[in-house]
C-alpha positions, 0 to 999 in steps of 0.5 A, a space after each residue: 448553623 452555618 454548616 447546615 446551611 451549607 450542606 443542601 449546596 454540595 450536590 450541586 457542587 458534585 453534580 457540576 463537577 460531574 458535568 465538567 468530567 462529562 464535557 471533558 471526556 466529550 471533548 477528547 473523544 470528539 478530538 480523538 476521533 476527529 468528529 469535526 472534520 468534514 467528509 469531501 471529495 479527495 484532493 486531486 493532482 494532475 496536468 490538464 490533459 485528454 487522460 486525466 478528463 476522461 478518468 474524471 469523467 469514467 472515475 465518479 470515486 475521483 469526484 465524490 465525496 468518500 464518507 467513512 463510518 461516522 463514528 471512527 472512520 475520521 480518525 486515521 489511527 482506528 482506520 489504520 488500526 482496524 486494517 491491521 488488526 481486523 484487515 477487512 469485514 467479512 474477508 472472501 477467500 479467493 481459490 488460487 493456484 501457488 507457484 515458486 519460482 527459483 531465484 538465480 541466487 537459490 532463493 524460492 519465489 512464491 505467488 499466488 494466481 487467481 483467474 477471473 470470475 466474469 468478463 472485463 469490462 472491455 473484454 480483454 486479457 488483463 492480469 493484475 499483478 498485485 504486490 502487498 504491504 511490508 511482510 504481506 502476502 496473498 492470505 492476508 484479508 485485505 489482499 483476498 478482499 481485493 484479490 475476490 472483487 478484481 477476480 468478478 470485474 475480469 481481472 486475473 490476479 497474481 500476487 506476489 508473496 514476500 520472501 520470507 512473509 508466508 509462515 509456512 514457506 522455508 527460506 532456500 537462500 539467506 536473504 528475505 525480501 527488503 524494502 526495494 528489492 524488485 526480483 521476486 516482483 519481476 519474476 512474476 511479471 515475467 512468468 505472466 508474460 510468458 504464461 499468457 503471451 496476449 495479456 496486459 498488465 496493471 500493477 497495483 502496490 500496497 505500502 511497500 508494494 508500492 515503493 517496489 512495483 514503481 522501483 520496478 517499472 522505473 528501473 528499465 523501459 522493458 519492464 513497462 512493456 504490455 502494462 496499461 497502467 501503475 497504482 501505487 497506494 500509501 506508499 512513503 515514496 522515500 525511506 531516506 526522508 522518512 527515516 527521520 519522521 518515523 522516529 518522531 512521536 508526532 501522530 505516534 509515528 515512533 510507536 507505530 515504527 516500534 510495533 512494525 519493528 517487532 513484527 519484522 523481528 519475529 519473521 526475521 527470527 523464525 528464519 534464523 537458521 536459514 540467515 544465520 545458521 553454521 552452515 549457511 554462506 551469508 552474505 560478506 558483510 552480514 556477522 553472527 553479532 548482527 543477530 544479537 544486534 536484532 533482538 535489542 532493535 526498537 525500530 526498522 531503520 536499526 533492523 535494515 542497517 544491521 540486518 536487511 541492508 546487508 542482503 544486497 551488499 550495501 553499505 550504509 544505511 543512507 546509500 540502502 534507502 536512496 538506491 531503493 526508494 522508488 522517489 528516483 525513479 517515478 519519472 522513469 514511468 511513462 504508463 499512467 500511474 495513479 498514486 494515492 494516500 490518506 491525508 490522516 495515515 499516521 504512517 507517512 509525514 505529509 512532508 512526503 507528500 509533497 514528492 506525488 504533488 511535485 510529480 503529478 505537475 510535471 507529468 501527463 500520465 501521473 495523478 495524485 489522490 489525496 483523500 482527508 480520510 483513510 489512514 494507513 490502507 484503511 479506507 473503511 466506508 459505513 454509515 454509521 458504526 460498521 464499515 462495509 465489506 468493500 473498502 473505497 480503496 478496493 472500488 478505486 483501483 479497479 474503477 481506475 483500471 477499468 477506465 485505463 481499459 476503456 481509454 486503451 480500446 478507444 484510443 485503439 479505435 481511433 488508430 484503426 479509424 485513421 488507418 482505414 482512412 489513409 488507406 481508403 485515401 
């Protein structure tokens, strides 16, 4: 008698349950996605100066908030994801010429160059020489993405390609690009410069790239002749710091660092013949053991001690990454520069972060951009599912390089405004 009136009390009891199960899956969903975290402006750093009122004043993406989709776009991880699975939605494809240049070491140097599609904004030569993200290059998606929305602003675009990155392209030295190396990017630097004796320069870097176009301008003053302006964006800054935290599960950093590691490993073998083959002179200090070493490496920092250090002679790992961080060399650069990074990318530990913030209060020409949203090169923007075609990143750069032209130009007229004056007195 008992048992059957406890009976009818079991569906309740189910449907309780089914309750519980349905506000869990919620609550995880709403953490994994970051739903509470509200959208706002990027944070900004900077000294108080005549450069920095005019960006804000020409920048409006400086000052207004950058929403991403809202459903997934407030989770660093899917922005960072979706860039490397997807790249970007309804990817362009820009028609430009390829160009090699030979290398003093025999290496073959390739770069893509796409010519403008309108008039710049104030109407002069201006060619950005662009360097991509780690085994990037100019066919990736969100490099044509970009490479298509400069071209219509009246940029011309140079693209590197890293050494060894493009399929197709057989490596002529044993040696491939490697996390600082600036030849290749200078190579075609210079050969804008010679091409188009009357352009200017912007130097845009991505991830990597951005390490290696700051290393760049860093490295000699010669270098930042004719350039208007630097963009480096998500950017470590330091291999050296951030070897540690790529090692640390925190924000899956060490998967992350597992999966680039695999990626390195597949390009580096498909060149094993032209690195490591019989008749190749290999570097003094690269061995045949280092490649059986290879296969069994679960992370970037075992690949460049065993493998990408080696190209360039070094002999540790921590003496790689402190000569080839560009952190040494950022206060070298006495163009404007604009360095932005995603608060959310699962790649860079916000320790790192303190290097731009400490930079950008030393220097007029520096600012730091430090959006809540965005991930690791993602930056999608959408209303509510699907991100639209453009990124808030591709919008910033060139809406950052226009004002840099503009303030150039004003700059150049009051010059000449004075000059007439004193002449006239």
């Amino acid at each position: 008698m008992n048992a059957m009136l406890e009976t009818p009390e079991l569906p309740a009891v189910f449907d309780g349950m089914k309750l519980a199960a349905v506000a869990a899956v919620l609550y995880v969903i709403v953490r994994c996605l970051n739903l509470k975290s509200p959208t706002a402006p990027p944070d900004l750093y900077f000294q108080d100066s005549g450069l920095s009122r005019f960006l804000l004043k020409s920048c409006p993406l400086l000052t207004k908030e950058y929403i991403p989709p809202l459903i997934w776009g407030k989770s660093g991880h899917i922005q960072t994801a979706l860039y490397g699975k997807m790249g970007r939605v309804r990817s362009p494809h820009p028609y430009g010429h390829r160009k090699f240049i030979t290398m003093s070491d025999g290496a073959t140097s390739t770069f893509d160059l796409f010519e403008p599609l309108a008039e710049q904004c104030v109407g002069d030569d201006v060619t950005m020489v662009i360097c991509p993200g780690i085994a990037n290059h100019s066919e990736k998606q969100y490099i044509r993405t970009f490479v298509d929305y400069a071209q219509k602003n009246g940029y011309r675009c140079a693209v590197l390609n890293h050494l060894g990155a493009l399929p197709n392209i057989e490596l002529t030295s044993p040696r491939m690009f490697t996390y600082g190396c600036t030849w290749e990017f200078g190579a075609m630097v210079n050969y804008i410069k010679k091409t188009y004796p009357l352009t200017q320069l912007v130097v845009v870097g991505f991830s990597l790239g951005g390490n290696i176009v700051c290393k760049y301008l860093g490295e000699t003053q010669a270098n930042q002749e004719k350039v208007l302006c630097c963009v480096s964006v998500c950017q470590g800054y330091s291999a050296l710091r951030a070897q540690e935290t790529f090692m640390q599960w925190d924000q899956c950093r060490r998967f992350y660092n597992f999966l680039m590691a695999d990626n390195m490993k597949k390009i580096i073998l498909s060149h094993r013949q032209a690195l490591f083959g019989d008749h190749v002179k290999k570097p003094q200090n690269l061995e045949d053991t280092d490649l059986s070493r290879l296969y069994t490496a679960t992370s970037l920092m075992q690949i460049d001690d065993n493998v990408m250090r080696k190209f360039h002679g070094y002999n540790s790992l921590k003496e790689y990454y402190e000569e080839e961080s560009c952190m040494r060399y950022l206060h070298r650069i006495y163009v404007p520069l604009m360095l932005v990074n995603a608060a959310d990318d699962p790649l860079v530990h916000e320790s790192l972060l303190t290097i731009p913030k400490s930079l950008s209060e030393k220097r007029e020409n520096v600012m730091f951009v430090l959006p809540l949203h965005g991930g690791h090169l993602g930056f999608f923007e959408g209303s509510v599912l699907f991100p639209e075609p453009l990124t808030w990143m591709d919008k910033l750069v060139v809406e950052y390089a226009n004002a840099i032209c503009q303030w150039e130009r004003n700059k150049s007229q009051c010059s000449d405004t004075e000059q007439v004056e004193a002449d006239l007195e």
